[in-house]
VMD Tcl script that draws the C-alpha trace (Angstrom):
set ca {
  {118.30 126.18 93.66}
  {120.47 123.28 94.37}
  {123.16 122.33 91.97}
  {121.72 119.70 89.48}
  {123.09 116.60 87.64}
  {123.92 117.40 83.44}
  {121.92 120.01 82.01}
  {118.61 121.40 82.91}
  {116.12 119.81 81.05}
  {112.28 121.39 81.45}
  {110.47 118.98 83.76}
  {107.34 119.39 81.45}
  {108.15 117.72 78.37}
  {108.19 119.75 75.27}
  {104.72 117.37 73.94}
  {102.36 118.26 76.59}
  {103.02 122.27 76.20}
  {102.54 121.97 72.41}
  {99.11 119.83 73.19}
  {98.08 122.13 75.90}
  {97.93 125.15 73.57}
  {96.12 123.30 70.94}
  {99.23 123.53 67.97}
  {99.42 121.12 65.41}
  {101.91 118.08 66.28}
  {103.66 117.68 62.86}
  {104.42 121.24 62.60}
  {105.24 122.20 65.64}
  {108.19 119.50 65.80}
  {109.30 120.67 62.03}
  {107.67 118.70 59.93}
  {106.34 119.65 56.44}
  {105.33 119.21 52.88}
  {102.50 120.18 50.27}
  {100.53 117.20 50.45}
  {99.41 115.84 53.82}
  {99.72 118.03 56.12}
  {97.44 120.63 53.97}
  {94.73 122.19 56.25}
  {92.21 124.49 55.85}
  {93.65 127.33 57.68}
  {96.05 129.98 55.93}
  {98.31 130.16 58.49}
  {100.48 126.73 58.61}
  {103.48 128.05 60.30}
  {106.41 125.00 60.79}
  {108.42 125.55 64.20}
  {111.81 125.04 64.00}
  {114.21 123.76 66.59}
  {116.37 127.43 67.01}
  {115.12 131.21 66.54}
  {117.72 132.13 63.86}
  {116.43 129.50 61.69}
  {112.91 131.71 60.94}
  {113.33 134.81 60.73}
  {114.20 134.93 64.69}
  {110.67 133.75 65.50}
  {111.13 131.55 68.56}
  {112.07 128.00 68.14}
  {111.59 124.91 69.96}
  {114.48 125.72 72.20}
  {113.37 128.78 73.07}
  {110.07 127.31 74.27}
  {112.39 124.71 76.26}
  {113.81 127.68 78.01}
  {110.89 129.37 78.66}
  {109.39 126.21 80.69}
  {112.50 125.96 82.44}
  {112.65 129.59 83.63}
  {108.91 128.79 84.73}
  {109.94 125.91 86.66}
  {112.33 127.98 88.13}
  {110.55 130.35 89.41}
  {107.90 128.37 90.90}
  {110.90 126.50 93.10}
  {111.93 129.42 94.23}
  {108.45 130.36 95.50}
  {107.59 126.68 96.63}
  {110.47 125.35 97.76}
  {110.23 121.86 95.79}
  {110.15 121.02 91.83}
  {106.77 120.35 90.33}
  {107.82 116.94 89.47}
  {110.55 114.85 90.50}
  {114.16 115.46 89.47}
  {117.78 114.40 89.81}
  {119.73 116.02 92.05}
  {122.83 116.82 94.49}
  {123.46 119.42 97.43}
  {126.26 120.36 99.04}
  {125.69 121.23 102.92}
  {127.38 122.49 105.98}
  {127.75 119.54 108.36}
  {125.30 120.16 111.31}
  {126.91 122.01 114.14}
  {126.26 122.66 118.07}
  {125.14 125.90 118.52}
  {128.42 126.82 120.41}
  {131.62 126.72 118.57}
  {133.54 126.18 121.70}
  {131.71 122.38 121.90}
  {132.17 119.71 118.92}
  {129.89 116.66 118.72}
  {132.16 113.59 118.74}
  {129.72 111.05 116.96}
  {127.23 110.53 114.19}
  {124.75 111.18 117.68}
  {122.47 114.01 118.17}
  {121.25 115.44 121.64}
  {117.86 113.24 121.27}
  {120.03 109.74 121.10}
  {119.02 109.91 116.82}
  {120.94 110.42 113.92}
  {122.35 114.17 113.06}
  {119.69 115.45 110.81}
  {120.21 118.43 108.30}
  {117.95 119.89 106.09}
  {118.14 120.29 102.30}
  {117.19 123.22 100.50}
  {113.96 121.49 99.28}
  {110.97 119.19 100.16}
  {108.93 116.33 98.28}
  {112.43 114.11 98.91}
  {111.50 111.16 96.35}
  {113.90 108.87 97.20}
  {118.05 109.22 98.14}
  {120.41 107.98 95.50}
  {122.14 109.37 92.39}
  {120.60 109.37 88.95}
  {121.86 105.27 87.24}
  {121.39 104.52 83.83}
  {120.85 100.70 83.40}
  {120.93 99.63 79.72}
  {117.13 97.35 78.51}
  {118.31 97.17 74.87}
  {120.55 99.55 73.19}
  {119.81 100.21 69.02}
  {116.25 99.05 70.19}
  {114.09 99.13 67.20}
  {111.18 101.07 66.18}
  {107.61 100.38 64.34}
  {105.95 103.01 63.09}
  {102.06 103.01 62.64}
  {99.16 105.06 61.08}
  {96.13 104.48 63.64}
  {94.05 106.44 61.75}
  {94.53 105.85 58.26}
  {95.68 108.84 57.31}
  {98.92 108.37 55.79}
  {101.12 109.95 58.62}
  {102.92 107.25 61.21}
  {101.29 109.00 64.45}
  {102.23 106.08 66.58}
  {106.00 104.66 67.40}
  {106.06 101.42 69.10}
  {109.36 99.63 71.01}
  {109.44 95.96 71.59}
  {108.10 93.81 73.60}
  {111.73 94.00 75.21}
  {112.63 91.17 78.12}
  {113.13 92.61 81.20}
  {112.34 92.62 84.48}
  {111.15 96.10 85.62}
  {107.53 96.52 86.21}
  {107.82 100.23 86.94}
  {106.68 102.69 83.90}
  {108.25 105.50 85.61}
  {111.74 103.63 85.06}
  {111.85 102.95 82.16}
  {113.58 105.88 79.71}
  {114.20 106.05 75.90}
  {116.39 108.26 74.15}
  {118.05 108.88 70.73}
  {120.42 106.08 70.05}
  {124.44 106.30 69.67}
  {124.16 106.49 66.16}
  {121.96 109.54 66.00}
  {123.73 111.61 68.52}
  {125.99 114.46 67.15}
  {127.79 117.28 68.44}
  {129.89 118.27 71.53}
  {127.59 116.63 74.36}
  {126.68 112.99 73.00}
  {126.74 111.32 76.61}
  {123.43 109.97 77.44}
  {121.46 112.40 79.19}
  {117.96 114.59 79.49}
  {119.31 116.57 76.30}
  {118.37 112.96 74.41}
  {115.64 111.53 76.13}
  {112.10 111.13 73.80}
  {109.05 112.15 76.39}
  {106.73 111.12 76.70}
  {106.61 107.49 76.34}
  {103.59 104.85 77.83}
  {105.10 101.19 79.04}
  {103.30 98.28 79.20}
  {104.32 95.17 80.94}
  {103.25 91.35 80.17}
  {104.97 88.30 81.17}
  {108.47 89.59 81.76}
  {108.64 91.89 78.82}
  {107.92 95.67 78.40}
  {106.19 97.23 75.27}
  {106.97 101.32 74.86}
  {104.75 103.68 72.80}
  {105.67 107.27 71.73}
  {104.03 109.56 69.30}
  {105.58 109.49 65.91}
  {106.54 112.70 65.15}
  {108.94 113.00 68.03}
  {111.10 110.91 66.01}
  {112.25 112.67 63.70}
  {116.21 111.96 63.17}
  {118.47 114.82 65.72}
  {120.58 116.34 62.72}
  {117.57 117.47 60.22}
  {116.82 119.83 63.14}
  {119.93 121.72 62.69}
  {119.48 122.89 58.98}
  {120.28 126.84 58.47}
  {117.59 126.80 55.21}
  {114.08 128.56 56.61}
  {112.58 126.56 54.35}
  {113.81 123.85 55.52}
  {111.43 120.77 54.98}
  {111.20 117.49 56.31}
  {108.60 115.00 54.84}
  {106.38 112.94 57.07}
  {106.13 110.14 54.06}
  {110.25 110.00 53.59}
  {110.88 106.89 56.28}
  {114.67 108.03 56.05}
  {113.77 111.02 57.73}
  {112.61 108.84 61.14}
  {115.06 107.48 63.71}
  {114.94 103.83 63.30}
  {116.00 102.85 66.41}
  {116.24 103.65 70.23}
  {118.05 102.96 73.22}
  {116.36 101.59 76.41}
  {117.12 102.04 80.08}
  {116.22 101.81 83.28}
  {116.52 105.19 85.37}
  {116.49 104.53 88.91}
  {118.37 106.07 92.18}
  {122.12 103.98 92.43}
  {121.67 101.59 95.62}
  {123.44 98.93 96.99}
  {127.00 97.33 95.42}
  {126.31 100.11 92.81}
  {126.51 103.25 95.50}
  {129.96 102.31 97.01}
  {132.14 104.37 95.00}
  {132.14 108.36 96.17}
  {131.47 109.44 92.35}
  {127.92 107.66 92.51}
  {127.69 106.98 97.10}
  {124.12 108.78 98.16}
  {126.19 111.28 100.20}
  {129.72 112.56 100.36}
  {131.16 113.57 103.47}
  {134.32 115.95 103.13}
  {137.49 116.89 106.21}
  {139.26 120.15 105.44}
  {143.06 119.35 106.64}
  {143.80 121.09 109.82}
  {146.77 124.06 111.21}
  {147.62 121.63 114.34}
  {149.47 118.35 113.69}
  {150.31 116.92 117.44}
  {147.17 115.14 118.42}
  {145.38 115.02 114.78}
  {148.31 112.92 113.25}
  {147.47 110.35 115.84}
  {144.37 109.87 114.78}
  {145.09 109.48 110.48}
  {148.26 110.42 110.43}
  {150.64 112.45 109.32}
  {150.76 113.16 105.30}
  {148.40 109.94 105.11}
  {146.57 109.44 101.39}
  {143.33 111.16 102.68}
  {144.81 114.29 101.95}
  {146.58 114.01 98.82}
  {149.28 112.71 100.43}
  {149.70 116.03 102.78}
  {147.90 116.46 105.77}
  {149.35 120.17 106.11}
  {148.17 120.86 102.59}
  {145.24 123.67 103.18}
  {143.51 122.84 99.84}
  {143.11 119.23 100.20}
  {140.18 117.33 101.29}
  {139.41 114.02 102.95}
  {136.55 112.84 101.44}
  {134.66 108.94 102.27}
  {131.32 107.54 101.28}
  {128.15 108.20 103.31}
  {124.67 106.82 103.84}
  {121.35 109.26 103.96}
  {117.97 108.22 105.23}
  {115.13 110.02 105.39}
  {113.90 111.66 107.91}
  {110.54 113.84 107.05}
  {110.56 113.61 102.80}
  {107.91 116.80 102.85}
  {110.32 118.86 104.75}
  {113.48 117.47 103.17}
  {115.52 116.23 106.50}
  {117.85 114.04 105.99}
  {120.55 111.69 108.38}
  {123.73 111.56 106.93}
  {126.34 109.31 108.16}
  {129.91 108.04 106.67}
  {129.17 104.22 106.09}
  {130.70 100.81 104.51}
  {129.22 98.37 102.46}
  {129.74 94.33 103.28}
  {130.24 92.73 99.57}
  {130.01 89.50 101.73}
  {126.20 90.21 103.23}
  {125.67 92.96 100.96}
  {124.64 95.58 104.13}
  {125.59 99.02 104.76}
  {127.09 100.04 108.60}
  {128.05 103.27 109.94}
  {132.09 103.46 110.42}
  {134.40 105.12 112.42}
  {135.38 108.99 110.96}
  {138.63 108.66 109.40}
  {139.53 112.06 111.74}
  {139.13 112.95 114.83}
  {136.40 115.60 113.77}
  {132.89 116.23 112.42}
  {132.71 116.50 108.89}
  {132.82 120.03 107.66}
  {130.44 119.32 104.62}
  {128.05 116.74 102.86}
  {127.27 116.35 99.65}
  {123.83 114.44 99.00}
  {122.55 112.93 96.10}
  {118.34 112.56 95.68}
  {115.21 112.75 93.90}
  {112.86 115.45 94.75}
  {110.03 117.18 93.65}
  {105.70 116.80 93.36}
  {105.13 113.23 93.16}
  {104.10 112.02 89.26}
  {100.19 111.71 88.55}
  {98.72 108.51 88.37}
  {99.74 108.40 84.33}
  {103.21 108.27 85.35}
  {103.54 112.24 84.04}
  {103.57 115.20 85.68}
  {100.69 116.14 87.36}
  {98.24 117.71 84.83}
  {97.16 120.82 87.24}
  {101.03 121.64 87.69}
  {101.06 120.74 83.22}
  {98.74 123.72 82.94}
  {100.82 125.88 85.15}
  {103.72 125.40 84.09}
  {102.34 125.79 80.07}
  {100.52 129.04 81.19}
  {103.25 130.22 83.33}
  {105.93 129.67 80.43}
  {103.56 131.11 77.32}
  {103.98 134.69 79.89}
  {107.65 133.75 80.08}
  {107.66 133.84 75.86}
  {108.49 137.46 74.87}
  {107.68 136.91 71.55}
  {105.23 135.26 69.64}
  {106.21 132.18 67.64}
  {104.29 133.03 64.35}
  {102.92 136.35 63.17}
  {99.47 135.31 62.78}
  {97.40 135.84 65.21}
  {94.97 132.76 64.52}
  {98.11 130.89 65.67}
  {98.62 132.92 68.25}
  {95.72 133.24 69.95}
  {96.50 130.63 73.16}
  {99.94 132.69 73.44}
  {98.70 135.85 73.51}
  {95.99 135.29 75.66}
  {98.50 133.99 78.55}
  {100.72 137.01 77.60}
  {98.76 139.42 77.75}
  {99.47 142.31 80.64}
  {97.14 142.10 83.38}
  {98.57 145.55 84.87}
  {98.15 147.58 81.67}
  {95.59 150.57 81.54}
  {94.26 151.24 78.47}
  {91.20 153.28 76.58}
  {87.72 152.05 75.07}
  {89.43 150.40 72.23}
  {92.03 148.39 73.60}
  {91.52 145.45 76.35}
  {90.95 146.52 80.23}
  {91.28 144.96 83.29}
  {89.67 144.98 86.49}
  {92.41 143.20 89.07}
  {93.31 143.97 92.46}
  {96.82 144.95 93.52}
  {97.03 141.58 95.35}
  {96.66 140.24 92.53}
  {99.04 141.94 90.15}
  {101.98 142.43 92.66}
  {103.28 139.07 92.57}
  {106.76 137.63 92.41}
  {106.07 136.45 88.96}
  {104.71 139.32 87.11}
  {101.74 140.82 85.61}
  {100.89 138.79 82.65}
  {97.70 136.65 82.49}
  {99.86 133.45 82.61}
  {101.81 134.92 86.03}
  {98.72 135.80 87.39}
  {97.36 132.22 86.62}
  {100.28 131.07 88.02}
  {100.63 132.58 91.24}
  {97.04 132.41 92.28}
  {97.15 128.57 92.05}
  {99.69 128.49 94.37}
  {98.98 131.17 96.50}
  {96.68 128.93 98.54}
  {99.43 125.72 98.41}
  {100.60 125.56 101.65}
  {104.78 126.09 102.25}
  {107.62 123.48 102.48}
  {109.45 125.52 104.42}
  {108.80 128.39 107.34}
  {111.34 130.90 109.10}
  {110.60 131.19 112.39}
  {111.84 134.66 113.74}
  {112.46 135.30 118.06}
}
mol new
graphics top color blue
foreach p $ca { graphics top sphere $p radius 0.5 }
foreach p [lrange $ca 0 end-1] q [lrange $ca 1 end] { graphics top cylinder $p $q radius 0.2 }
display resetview
């Protein structure tokens, strides 16, 4: 898989898993008490946010993992994410065929741009990941719908602004909830899912709740641990807004943030090649003879077939003055040797703004099989797990489950369990991003 931008987040937010196998809302995001969350069932089991924290029972995090390793797998198989994510690739600057003969300009055979291909389809748009600040410290309303004493609905503005796209617009935990090592903004602090609304030039955000509880009572070593609903303390009282959108324009120029990268090793002969940059010119380092450095300028990538992920990249300038992108000149008198190419890729969102809801229900039964452990020891809580865990390949007697499957079936790259099975005959009959042809 292509190297990604900050840390892999699961694509299928941690809300729509717990929803799709029917647990409890308050509970399963650690809330508890002895009042209003009493139900009728015995078994009232309170997930916590790590393993170690119950008795090793799997914890949120562990569920995290599991969707990601599911995701995973089913890009390796497919060839594109199941929903669009931020990412960059590093590639091997197209080449002639023949080593002995080097293409002189940006030109392929056909007259076009040099294409290449990524290492995916469903291309989404070319840019890097920007994080535009709506309102920082935003703050939050919290409602009870229903009347029954628990805040099930959060509720963010109206905020001014003047994005019209719900897909762009991103909350996460504000500054002054953050804590630890990593507090940069990033996936590891977004709140999903949230619903936008837009009226008149400003945008109104609603969440659920009980995703809000506040970052550091998750961290508690006690496995009793509880955090009361009715305690307003214990509820993050404000958010920060942005807008997440590819970087384009004035705000692509730099290299650290450009939509491609293209990269010159330094080369062994110096007659010709330092007429062309120079001799020991800044490109390098400041040493053209030095055989680690790197000449690296920005670059502009189109799109050439989004399904199949081609791409034309070219080294380009940006005109402050008319605010344009051209094609320049290589600062060498050779081809790049590599590209580096920033994009959003994957299964285009459903038309809620969320992950398509056949790939939510393959990637919730595909990660339940990824779980190797139950989260609660009763099995009333269990049941949705264990059903999507259960092996498909086993053989058993008369009193123990049996099943009839074909070897077609069972043999799969993802395994044997019901929730593999599920898995890979949904996308058995998808058709492939990407063919090897062999002569």
């Amino acid at each position: 898989m292509p190297n990604s931008q900050g840390p892999l987040a699961p694509l299928l937010p941690l809300e729509f898993f717990r929803s799709i196998i029917g647990w409890d809302p308050w509970r399963f995001w650690g809330w508890s008490d002895n009042d209003k969350l009493m139900t009728r069932t015995s078994c009232v089991p309170v997930i916590m946010e790590y393993d170690w924290q119950r008795n090793d029972a799997p914890g949120r995090s562990d569920i995290a993992e599991a969707i990601v390793t599911a995701e995973s797998r089913l890009f390796d198989y497919l060839h594109y994410e199941v929903a669009p994510r931020y990412k960059y690739d590093t590639l091997d600057w197209p080449r002639l065929p023949d080593n002995r003969m080097t293409n002189w300009s940006s030109a392929g055979g056909d007259g076009r741009w040099i294409s290449a291909d990524l290492r995916e389809g469903m291309i989404q748009a070319i840019g890097a990941e920007k994080l535009t600040p709506i309102q920082l410290s935003a703050p939050v309303a919290f409602t009870d719908p229903d009347g029954d004493g628990l805040n099930e609905l959060a509720v963010i503005g109206p905020i001014a602004t003047t994005i019209t796209d719900n897909t762009q617009i991103a909350v996460y935990v504000s500054a002054a909830d953050r804590f630890g090592l990593d507090i940069d903004i990033g996936d590891q602090w977004r709140i999903q899912p949230t619903m936008a609304t837009f009226s008149g030039g400003f945008v109104t955000i609603r969440a659920y709740g009980y995703n809000f509880m506040r970052p550091i009572l998750k961290e508690g070593y006690d496995e009793n641990l509880t955090v009361d609903p009715t305690e307003p303390t214990n509820y993050m009282t404000t958010v920060d807004v942005y807008q997440r959108s590819p970087a384009t324009g004035a705000d692509s120029v730099d290299i650290s943030v450009s939509q491609g990268v293209v990269s010159w090793e330094t080369s062994p002969y110096h007659g010709c090649w330092c007429q062309c940059i120079g001799c020991g010119g800044p490109q390098f380092g400041g040493s053209i003879s030095d055989p680690a450095a790197v000449s690296r300028a920005a670059a502009r990538v189109g799109i050439r077939n989004a399904r199949t992920g081609t791409i034309i990249p070219a080294e380009a300038m940006y005109n402050t003055d008319t605010g344009e992108w051209s094609t320049s000149v290589w600062n060498s008198c050779l081809p790049p040797d590599k590209v580096l190419v920033r994009y959003l890729a994957g299964q285009p969102l459903g038309s809620d703004g969320f992950m398509d809801r056949k790939w939510r229900n393959i990637v919730a039964r595909f990660a339940a099989a990824e779980l190797k452990r139950n989260i609660v020891g009763c099995e009333e809580a269990n049941r949705y797990l264990y059903y999507w865990q259960q092996d498909m390949a086993k053989i058993g007697n008369a009193s123990t489950d049996l099943f009839s499957v074909t070897p077609r079936v069972t043999d799969n790259p993802f395994g044997t369990r019901r929730g593999h099975v599920y898995a890979w005959t949904q996308v058995m009959d998808l058709p492939l991003m990407t063919a090897t042809v062999m002569f």
